[in-house]
N, C-alpha and C positions, 0 to 999 in steps of 0.2 A: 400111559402117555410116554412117548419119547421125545428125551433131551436130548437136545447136541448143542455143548460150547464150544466158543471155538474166542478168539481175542486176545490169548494169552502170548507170553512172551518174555522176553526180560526189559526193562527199563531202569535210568539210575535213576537216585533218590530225586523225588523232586519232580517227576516225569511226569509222565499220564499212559495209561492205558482204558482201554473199552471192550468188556469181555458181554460177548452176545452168547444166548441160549433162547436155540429155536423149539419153539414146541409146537404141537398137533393142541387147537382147541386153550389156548393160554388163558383167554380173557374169562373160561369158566371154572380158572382155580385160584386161591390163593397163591404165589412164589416167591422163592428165596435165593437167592446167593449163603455158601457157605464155602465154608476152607480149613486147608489143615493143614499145620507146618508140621515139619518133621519133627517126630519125638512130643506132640502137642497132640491133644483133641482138636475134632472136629469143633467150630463154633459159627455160630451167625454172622453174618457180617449185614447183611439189609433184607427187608422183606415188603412185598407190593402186596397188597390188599386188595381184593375187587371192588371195593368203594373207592377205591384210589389212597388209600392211607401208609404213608412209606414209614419204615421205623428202620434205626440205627442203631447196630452196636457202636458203645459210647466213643471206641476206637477207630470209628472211620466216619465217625460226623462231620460234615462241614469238606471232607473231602472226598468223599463216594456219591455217588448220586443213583439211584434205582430208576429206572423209567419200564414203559411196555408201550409194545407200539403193536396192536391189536391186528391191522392190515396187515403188520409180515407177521403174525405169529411169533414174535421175539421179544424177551426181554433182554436188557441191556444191566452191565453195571459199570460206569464212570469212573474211574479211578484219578484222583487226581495226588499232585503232593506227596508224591509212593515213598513208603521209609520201607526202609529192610525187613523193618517185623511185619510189612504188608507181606513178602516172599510166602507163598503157600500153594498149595495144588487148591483150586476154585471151582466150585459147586453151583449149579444152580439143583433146585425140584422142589418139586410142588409140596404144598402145603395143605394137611386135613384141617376141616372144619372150625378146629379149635385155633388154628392158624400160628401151630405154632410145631407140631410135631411135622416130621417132614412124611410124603407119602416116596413119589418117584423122585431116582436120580439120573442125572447126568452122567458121562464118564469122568467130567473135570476138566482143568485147562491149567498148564503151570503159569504161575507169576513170579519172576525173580526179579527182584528188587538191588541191584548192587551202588 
């Protein structure tokens, strides 16, 4: 499966961005959003479920939002409320069955936050 993101950019604290990743065939995988600041691990940041079940790291609840919009092949991630420790290069890929290990990636999109 290939990903392509694309949304990214820089925003100040406080902003909003909306990082899109297009896939071939979405609506029959599990996907995720992930990210990596520098000198940090990679970590989760949200995950879509094909029963529609959205889950958050604790760190971007209440101001991320996951969606998929099945007609274009794209999932979305909402950024809202952006603080600097949002700043990271952003991931989407797909998700194996266990929904939790990632399978395909993306090449990424940067987020700077200043």
């Amino acid at each position: 499966v290939k990903l392509v993101e694309s949304g990214g950019g820089s925003a100040q604290a406080g902003g909003s961005l909306r990082l899109s990743c297009e896939a071939a065939f979405p609506s029959a995988y599990h996907m995720a959003w992930f990210r990596q600041a520098p000198g940090k691990e990679r970590e989760g940041v949200a995950r879509f479920i094909v029963d529609g079940t959205r889950i958050y790291a604790d760190s971007v609840k209440g101001r991320f939002t996951i969606s998929r919009d099945n007609t274009k092949n794209t999932m979305y991630l909402q950024m809202n409320n952006l603080k600097s420790e949002d700043t990271a290069l952003y991931y989407c890929a797909t998700l194996l069955t266990d929904r939790q290990t990632p399978g395909c990636w993306g090449q990424g999109t940067q987020v700077t936050v200043s």
